[in-house]
N, CA, C and O atoms as a GROMACS GRO file, in nm:
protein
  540
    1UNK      N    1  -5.766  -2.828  -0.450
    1UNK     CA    2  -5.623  -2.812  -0.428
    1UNK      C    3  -5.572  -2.694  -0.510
    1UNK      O    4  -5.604  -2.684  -0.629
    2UNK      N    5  -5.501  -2.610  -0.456
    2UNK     CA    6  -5.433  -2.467  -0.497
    2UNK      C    7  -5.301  -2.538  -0.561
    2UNK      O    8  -5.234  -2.622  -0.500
    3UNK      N    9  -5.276  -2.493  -0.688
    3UNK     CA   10  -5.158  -2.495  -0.787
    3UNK      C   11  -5.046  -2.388  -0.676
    3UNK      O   12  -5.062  -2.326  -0.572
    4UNK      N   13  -4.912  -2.419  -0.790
    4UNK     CA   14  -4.820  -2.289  -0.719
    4UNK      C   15  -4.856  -2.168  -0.761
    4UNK      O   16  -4.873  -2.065  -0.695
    5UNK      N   17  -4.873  -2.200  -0.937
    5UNK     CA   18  -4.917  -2.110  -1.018
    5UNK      C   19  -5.058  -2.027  -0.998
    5UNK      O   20  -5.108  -1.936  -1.065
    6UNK      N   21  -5.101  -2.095  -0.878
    6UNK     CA   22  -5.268  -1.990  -0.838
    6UNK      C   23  -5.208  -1.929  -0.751
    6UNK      O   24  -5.214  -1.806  -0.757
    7UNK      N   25  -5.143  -1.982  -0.658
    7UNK     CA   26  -5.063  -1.882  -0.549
    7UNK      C   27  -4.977  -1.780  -0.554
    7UNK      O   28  -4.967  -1.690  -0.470
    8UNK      N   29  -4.902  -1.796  -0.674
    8UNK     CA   30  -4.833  -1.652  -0.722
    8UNK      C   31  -4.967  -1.548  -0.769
    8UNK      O   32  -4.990  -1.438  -0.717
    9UNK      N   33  -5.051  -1.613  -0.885
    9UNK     CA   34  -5.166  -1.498  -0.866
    9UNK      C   35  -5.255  -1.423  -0.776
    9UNK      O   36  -5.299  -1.309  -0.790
   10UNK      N   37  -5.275  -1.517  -0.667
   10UNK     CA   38  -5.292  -1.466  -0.514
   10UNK      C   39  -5.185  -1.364  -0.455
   10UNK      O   40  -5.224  -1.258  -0.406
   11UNK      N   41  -5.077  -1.389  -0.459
   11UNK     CA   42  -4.976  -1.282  -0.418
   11UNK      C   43  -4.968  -1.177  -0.500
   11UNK      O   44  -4.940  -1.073  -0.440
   12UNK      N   45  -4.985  -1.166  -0.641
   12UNK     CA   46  -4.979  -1.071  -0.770
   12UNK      C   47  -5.119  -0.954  -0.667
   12UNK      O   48  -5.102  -0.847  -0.608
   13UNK      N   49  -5.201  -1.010  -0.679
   13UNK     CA   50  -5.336  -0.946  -0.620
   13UNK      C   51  -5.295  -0.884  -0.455
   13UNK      O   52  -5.297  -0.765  -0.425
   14UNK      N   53  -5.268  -0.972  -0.384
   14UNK     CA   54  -5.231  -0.881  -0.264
   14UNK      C   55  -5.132  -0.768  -0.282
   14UNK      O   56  -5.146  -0.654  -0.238
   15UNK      N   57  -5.002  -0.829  -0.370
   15UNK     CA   58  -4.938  -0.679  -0.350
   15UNK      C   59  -4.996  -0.585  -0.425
   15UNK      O   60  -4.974  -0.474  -0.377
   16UNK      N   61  -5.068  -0.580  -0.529
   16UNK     CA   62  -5.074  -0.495  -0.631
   16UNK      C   63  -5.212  -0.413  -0.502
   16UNK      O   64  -5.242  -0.297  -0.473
   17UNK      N   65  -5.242  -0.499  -0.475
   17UNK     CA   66  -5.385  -0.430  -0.343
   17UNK      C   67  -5.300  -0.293  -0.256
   17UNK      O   68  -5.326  -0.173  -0.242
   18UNK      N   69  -5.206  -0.368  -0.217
   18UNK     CA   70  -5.123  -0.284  -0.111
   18UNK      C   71  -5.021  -0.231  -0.201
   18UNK      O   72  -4.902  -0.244  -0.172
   19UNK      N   73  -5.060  -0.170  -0.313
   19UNK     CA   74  -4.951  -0.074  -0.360
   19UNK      C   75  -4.845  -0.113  -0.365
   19UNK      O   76  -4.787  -0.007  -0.387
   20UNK      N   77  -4.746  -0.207  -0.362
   20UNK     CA   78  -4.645  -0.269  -0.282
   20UNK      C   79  -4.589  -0.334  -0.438
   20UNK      O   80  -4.632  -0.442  -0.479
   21UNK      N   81  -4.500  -0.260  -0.508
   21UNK     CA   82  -4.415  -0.256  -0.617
   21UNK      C   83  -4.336  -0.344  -0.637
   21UNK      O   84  -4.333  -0.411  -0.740
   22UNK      N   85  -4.238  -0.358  -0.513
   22UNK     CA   86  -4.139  -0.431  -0.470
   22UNK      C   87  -4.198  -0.607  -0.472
   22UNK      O   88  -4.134  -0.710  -0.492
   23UNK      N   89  -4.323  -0.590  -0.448
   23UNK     CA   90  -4.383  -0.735  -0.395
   23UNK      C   91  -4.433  -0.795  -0.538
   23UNK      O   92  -4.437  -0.914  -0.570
   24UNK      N   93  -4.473  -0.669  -0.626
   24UNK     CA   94  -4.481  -0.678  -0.748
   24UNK      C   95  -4.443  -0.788  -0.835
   24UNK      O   96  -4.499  -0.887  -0.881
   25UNK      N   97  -4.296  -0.722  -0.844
   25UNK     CA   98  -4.187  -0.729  -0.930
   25UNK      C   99  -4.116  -0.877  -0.861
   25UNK      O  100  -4.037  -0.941  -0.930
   26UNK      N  101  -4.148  -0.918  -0.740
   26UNK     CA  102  -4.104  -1.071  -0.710
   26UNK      C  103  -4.161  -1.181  -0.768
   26UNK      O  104  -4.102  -1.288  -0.780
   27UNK      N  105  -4.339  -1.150  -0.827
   27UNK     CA  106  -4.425  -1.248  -0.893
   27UNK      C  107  -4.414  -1.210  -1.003
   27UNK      O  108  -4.448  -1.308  -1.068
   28UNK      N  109  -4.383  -1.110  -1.091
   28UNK     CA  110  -4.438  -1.068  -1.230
   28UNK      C  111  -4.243  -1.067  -1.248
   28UNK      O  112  -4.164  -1.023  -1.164
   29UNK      N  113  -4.216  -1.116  -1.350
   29UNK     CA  114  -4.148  -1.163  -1.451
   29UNK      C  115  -4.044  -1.007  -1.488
   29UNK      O  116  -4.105  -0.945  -1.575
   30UNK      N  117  -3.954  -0.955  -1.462
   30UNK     CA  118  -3.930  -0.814  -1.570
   30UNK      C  119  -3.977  -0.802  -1.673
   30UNK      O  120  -4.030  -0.691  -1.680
   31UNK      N  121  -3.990  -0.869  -1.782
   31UNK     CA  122  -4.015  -0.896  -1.949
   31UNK      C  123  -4.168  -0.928  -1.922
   31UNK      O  124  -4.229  -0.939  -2.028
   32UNK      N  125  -4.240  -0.944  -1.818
   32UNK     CA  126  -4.406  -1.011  -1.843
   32UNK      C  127  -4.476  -0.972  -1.951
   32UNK      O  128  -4.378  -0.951  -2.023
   33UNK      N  129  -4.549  -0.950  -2.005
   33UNK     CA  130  -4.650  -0.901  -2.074
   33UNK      C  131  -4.807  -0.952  -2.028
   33UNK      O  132  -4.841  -1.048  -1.958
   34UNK      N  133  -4.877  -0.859  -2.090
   34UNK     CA  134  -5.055  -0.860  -2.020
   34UNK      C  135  -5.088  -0.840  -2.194
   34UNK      O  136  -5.024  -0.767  -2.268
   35UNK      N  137  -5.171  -0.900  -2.221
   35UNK     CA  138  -5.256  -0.842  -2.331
   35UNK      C  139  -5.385  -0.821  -2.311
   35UNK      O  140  -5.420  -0.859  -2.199
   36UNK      N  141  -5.477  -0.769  -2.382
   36UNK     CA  142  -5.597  -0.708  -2.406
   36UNK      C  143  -5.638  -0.663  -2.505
   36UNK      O  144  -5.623  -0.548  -2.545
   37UNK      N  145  -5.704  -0.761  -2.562
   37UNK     CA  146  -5.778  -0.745  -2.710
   37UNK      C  147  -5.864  -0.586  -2.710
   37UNK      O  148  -5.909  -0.524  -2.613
   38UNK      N  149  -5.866  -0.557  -2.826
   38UNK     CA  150  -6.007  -0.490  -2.869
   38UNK      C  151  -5.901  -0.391  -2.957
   38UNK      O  152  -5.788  -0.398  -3.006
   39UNK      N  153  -6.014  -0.294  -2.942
   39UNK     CA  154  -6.007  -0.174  -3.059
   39UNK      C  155  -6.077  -0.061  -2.958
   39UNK      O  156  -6.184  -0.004  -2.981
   40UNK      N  157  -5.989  -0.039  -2.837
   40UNK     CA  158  -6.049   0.063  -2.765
   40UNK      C  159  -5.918   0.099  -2.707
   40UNK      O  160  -5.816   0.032  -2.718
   41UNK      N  161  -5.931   0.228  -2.634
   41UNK     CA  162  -5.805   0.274  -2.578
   41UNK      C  163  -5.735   0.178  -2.449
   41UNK      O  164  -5.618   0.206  -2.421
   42UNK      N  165  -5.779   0.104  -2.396
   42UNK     CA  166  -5.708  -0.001  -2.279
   42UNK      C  167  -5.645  -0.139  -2.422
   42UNK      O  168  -5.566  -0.228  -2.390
   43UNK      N  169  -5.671  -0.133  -2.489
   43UNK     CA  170  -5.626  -0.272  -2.570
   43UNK      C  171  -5.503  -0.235  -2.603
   43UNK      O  172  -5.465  -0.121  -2.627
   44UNK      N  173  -5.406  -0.390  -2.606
   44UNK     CA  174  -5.294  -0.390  -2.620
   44UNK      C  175  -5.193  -0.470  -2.588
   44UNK      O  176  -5.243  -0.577  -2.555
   45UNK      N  177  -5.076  -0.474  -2.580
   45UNK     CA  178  -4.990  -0.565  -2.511
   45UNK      C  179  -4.895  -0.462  -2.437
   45UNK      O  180  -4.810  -0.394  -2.496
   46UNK      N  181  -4.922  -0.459  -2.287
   46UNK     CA  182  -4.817  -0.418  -2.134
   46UNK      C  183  -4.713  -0.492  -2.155
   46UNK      O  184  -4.699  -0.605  -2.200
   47UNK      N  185  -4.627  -0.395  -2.106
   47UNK     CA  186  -4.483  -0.487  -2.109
   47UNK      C  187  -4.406  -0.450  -1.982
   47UNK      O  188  -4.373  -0.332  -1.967
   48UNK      N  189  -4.374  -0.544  -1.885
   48UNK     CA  190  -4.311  -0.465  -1.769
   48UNK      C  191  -4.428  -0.473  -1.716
   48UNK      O  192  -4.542  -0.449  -1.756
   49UNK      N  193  -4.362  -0.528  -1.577
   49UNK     CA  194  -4.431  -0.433  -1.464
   49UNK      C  195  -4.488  -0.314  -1.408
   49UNK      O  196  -4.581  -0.298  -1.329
   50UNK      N  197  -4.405  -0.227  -1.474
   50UNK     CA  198  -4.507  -0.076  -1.430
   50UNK      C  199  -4.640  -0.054  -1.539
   50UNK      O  200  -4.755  -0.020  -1.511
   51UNK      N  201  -4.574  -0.088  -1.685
   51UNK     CA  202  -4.664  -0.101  -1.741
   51UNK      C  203  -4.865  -0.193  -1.728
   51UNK      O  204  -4.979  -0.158  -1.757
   52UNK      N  205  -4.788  -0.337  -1.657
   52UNK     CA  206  -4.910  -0.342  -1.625
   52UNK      C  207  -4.945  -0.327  -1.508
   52UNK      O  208  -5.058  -0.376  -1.505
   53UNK      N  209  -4.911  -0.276  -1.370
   53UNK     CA  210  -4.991  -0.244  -1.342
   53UNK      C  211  -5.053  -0.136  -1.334
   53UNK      O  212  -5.148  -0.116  -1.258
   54UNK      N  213  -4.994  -0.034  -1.429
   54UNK     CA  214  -5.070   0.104  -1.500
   54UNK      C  215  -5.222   0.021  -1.534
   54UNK      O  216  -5.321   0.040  -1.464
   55UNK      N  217  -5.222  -0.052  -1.625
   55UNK     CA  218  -5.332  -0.096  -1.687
   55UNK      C  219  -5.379  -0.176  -1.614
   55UNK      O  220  -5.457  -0.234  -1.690
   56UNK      N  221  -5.392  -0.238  -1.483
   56UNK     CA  222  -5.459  -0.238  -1.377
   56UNK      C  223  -5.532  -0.151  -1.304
   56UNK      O  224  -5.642  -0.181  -1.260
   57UNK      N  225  -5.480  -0.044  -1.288
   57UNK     CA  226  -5.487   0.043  -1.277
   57UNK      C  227  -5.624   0.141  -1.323
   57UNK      O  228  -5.721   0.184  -1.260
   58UNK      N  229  -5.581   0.152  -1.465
   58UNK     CA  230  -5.711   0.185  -1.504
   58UNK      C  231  -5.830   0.094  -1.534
   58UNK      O  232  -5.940   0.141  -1.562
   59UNK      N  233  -5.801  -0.071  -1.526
   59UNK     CA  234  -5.954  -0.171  -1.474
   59UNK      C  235  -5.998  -0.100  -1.428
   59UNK      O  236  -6.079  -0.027  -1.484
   60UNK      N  237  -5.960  -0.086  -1.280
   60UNK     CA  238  -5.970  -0.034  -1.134
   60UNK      C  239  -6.081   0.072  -1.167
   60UNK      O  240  -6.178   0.040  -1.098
   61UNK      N  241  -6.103   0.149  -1.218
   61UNK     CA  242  -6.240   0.245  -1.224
   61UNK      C  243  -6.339   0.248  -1.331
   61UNK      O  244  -6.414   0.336  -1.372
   62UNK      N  245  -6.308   0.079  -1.380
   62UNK     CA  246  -6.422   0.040  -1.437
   62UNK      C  247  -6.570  -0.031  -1.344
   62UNK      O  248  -6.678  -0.048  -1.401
   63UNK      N  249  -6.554  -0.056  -1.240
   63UNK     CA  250  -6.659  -0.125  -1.150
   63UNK      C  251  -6.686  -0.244  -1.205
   63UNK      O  252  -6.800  -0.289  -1.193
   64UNK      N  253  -6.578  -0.323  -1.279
   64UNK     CA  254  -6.614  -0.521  -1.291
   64UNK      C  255  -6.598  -0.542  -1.175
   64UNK      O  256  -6.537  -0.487  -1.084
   65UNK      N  257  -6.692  -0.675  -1.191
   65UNK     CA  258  -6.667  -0.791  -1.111
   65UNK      C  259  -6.697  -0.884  -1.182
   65UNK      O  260  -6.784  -0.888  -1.268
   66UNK      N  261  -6.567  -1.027  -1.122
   66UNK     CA  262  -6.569  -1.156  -1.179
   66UNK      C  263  -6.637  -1.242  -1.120
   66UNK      O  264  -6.638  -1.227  -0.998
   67UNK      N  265  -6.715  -1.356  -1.171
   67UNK     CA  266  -6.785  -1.464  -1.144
   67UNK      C  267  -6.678  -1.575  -1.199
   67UNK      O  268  -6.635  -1.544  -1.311
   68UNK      N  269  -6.632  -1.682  -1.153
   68UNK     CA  270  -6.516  -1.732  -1.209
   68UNK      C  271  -6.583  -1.848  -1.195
   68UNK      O  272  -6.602  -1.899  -1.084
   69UNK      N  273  -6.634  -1.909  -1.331
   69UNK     CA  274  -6.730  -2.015  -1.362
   69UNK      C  275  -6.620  -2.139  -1.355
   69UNK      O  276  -6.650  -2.227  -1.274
   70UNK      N  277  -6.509  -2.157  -1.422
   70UNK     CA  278  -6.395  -2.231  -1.412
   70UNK      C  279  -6.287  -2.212  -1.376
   70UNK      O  280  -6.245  -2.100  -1.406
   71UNK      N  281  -6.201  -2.291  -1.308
   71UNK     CA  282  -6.018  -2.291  -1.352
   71UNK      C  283  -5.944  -2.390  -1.356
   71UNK      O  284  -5.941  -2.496  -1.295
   72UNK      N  285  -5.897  -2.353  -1.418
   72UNK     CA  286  -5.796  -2.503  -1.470
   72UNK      C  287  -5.626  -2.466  -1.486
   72UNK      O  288  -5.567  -2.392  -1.565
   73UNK      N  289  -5.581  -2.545  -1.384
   73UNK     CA  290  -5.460  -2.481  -1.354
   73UNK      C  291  -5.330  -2.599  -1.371
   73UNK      O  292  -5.379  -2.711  -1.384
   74UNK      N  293  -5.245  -2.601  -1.373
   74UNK     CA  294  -5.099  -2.657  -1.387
   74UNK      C  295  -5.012  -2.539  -1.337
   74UNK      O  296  -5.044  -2.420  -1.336
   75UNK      N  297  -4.888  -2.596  -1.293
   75UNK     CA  298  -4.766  -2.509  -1.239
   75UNK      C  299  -4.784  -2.403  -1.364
   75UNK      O  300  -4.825  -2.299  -1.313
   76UNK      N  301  -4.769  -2.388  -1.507
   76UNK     CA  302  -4.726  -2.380  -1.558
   76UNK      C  303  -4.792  -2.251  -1.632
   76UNK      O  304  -4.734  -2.151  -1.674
   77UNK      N  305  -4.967  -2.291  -1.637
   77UNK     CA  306  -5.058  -2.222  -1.687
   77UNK      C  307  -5.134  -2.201  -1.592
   77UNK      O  308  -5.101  -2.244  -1.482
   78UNK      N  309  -5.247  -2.136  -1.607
   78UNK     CA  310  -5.360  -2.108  -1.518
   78UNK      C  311  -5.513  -2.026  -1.674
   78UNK      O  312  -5.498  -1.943  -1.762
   79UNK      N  313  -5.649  -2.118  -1.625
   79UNK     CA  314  -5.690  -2.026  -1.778
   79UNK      C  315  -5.819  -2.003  -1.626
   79UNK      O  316  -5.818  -2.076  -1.527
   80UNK      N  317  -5.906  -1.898  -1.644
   80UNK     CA  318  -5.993  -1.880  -1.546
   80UNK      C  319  -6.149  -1.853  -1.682
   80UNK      O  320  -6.153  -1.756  -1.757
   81UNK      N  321  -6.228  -1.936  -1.680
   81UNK     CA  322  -6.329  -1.883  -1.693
   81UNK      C  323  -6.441  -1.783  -1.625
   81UNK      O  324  -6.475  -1.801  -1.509
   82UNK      N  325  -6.479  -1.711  -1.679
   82UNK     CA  326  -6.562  -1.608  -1.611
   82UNK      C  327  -6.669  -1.540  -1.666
   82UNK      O  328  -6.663  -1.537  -1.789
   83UNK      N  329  -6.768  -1.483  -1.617
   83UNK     CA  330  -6.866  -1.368  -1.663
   83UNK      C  331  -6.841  -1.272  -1.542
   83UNK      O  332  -6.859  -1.292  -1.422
   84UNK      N  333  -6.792  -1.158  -1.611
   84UNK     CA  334  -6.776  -1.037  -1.627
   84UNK      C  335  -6.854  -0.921  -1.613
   84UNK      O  336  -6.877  -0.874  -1.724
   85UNK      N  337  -6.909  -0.849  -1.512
   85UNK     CA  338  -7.057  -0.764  -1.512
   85UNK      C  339  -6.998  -0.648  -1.437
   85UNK      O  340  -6.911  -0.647  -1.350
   86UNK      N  341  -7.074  -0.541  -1.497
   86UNK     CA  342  -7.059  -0.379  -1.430
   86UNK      C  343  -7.144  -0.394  -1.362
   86UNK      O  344  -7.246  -0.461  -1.384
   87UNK      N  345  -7.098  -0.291  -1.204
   87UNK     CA  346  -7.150  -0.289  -1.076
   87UNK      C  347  -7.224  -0.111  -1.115
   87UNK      O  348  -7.316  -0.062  -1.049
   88UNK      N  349  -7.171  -0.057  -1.208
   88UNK     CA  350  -7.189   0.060  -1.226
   88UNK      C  351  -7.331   0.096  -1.305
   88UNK      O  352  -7.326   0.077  -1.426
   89UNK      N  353  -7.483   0.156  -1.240
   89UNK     CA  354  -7.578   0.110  -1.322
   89UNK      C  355  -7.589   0.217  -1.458
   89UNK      O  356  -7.676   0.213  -1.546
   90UNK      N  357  -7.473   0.312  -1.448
   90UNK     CA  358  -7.481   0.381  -1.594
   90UNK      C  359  -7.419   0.310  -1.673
   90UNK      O  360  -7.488   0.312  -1.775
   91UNK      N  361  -7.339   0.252  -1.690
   91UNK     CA  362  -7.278   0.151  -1.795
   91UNK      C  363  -7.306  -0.017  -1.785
   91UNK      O  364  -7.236  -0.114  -1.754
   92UNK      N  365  -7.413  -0.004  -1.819
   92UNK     CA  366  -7.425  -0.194  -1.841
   92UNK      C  367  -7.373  -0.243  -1.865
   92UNK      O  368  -7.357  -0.187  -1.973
   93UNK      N  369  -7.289  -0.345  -1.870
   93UNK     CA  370  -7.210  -0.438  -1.958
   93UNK      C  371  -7.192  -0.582  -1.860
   93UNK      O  372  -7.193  -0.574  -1.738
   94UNK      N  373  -7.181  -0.680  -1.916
   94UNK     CA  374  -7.216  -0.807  -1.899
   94UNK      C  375  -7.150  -0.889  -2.032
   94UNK      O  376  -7.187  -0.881  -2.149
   95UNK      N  377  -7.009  -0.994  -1.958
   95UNK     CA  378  -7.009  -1.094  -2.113
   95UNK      C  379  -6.936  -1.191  -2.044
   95UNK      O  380  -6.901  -1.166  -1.929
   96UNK      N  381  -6.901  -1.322  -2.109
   96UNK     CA  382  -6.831  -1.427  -2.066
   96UNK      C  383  -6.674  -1.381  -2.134
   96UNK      O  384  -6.664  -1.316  -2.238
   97UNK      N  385  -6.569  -1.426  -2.060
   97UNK     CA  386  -6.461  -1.366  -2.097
   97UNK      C  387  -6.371  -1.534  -2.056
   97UNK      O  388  -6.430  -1.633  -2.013
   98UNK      N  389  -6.230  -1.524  -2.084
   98UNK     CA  390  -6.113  -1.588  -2.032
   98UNK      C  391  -5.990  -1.531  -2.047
   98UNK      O  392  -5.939  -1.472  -2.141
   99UNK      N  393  -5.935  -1.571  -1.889
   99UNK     CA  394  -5.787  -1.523  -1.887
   99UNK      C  395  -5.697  -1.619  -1.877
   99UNK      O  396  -5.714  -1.697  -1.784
  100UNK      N  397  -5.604  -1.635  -1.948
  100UNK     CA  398  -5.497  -1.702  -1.949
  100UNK      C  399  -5.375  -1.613  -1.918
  100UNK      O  400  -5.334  -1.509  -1.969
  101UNK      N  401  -5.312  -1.719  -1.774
  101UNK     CA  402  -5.209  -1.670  -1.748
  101UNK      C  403  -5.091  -1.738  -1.778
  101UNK      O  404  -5.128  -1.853  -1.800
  102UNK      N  405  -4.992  -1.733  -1.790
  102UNK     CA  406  -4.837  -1.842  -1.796
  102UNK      C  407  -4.760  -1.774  -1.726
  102UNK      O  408  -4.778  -1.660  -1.685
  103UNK      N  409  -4.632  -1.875  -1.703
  103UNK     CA  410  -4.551  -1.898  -1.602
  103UNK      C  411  -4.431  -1.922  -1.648
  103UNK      O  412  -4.407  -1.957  -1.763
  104UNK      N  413  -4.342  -1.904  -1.554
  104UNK     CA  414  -4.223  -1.926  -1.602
  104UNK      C  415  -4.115  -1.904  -1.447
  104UNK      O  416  -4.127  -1.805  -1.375
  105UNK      N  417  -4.030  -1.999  -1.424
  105UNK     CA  418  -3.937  -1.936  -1.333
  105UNK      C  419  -4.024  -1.942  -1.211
  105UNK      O  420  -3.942  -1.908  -1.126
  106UNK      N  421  -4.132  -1.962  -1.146
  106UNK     CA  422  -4.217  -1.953  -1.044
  106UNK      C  423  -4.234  -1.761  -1.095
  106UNK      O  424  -4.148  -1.680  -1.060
  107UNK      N  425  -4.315  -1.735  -1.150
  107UNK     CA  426  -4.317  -1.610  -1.202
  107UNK      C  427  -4.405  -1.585  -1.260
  107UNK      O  428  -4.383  -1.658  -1.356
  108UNK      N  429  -4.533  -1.517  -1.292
  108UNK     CA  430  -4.606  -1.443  -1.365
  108UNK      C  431  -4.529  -1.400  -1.564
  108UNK      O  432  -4.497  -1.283  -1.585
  109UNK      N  433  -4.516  -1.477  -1.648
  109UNK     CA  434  -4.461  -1.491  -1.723
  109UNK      C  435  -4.571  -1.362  -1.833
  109UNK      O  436  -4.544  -1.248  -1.872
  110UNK      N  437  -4.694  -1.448  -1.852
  110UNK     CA  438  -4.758  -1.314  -1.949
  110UNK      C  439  -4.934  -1.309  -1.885
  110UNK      O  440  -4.960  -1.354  -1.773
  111UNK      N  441  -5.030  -1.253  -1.966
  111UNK     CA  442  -5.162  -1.266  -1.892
  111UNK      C  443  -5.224  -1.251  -2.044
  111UNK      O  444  -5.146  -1.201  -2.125
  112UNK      N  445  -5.353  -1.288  -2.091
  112UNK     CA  446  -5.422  -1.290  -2.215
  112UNK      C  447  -5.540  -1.288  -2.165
  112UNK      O  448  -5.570  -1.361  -2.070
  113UNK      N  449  -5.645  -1.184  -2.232
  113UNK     CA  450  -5.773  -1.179  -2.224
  113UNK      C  451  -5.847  -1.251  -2.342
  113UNK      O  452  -5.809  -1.251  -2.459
  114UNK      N  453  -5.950  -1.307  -2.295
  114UNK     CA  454  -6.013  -1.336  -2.469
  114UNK      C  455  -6.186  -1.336  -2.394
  114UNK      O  456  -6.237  -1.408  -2.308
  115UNK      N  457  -6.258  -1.183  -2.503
  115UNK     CA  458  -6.402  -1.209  -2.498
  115UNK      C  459  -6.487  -1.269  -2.544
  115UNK      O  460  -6.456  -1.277  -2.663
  116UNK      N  461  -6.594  -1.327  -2.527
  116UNK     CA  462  -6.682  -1.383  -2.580
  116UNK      C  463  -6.758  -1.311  -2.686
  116UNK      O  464  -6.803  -1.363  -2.788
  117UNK      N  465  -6.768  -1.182  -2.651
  117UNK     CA  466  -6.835  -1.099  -2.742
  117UNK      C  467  -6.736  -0.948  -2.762
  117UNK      O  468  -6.764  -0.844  -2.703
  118UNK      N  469  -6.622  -0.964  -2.852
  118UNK     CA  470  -6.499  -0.859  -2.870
  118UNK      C  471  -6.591  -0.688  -2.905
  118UNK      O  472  -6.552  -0.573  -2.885
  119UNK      N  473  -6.716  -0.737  -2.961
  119UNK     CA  474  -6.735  -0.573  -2.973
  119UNK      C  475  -6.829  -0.490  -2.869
  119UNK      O  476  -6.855  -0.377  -2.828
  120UNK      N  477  -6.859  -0.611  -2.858
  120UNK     CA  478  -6.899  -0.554  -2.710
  120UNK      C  479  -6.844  -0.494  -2.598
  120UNK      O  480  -6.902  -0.408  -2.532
  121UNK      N  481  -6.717  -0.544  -2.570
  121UNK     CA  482  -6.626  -0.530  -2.494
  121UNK      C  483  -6.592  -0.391  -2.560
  121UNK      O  484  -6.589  -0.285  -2.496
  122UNK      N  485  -6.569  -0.402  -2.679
  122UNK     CA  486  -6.488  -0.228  -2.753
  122UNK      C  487  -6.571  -0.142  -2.689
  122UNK      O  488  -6.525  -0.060  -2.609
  123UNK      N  489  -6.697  -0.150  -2.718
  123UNK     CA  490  -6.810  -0.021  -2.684
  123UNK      C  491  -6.826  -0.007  -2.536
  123UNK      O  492  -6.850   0.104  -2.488
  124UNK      N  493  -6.815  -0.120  -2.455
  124UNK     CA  494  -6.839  -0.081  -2.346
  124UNK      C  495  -6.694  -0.022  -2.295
  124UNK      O  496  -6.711   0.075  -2.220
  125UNK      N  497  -6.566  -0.055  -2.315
  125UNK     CA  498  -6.460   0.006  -2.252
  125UNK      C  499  -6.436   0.160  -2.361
  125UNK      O  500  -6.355   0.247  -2.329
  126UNK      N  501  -6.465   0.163  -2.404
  126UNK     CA  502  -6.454   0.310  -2.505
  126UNK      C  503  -6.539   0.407  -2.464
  126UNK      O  504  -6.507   0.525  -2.476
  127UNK      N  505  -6.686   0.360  -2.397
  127UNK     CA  506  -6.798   0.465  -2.384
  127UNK      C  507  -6.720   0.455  -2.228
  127UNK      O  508  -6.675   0.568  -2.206
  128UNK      N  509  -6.694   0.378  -2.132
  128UNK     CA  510  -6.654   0.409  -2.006
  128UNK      C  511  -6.543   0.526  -2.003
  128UNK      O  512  -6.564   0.634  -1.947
  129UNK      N  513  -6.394   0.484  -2.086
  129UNK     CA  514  -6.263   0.587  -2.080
  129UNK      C  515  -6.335   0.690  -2.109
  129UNK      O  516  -6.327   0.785  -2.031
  130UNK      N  517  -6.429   0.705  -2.233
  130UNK     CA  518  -6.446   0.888  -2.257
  130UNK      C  519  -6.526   0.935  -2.127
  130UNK      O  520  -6.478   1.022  -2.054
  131UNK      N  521  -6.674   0.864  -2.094
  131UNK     CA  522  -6.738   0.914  -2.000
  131UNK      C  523  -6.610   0.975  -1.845
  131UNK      O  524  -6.631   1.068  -1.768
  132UNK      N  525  -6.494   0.888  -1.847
  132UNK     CA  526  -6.457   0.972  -1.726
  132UNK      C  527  -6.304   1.030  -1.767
  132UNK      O  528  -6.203   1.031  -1.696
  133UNK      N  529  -6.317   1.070  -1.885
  133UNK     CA  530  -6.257   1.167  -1.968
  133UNK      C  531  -6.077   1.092  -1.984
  133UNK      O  532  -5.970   1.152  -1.997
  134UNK      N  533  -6.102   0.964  -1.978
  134UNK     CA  534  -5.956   0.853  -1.989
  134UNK      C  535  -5.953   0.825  -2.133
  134UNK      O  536  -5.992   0.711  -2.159
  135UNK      N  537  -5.927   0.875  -2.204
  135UNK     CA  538  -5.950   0.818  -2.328
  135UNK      C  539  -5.768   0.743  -2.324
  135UNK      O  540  -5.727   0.675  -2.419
   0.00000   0.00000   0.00000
């Protein structure tokens, strides 16, 4: 059974697919925030909508893909377990990760990353931004 709160993330993903700003800004919160741990140039806390999906944005030419081992959802929260692997065979990288999302208002309220292995994650998103000159 699909939460509401999985279905706004389903819609977050289609519009953000189709470029579609407007469709955006109906699931994601004005005030949202995204965080992203580390000590590399993508880490941080997004604020706003344009903001994250800037930093979607630059995921986007990292070549992950998710394996989504769990989820556990309420209206309210949503946490997704996963392992995490580059499709890209110059940059290896491989780790178990979780995202926690919250809610608010039927709304995309904030998003939280947490790695299993944080320095790993540093080196592999630090050697990716320089290799395609994103620092």
């Amino acid at each position: 059974m699909t939460t509401k709160s999985q279905e706004i993330i389903d819609r977050y993903f289609e519009a953000y697919a189709a470029h579609d700003l407007d469709a955006v800004r109906e699931v994601l919160a004005e005030d949202a925030t995204w965080h992203f741990p580390g000590h590399h140039p993508l880490s941080g806390t997004k604020r706003g909508p344009e903001e994250i999906v800037a930093f979607f944005d630059r995921m986007g030419g990292m070549q992950l893909r998710p394996d989504k081992y769990v989820i556990g959802a309420t209206d309210d929260y949503v946490i997704e377990a996963q392992r995490v692997f580059s499709i890209d065979d110059n940059f290896a990288f491989e780790t178990e990760t979780c995202v926690l999302w919250k809610f608010a208002d039927g709304r995309i309220q904030s998003g939280t990353h947490f790695f299993a292995d944080q320095d790993k994650a540093d080196a592999f998103f630090t050697a990716r931004l320089a290799a395609a000159g994103r620092n």
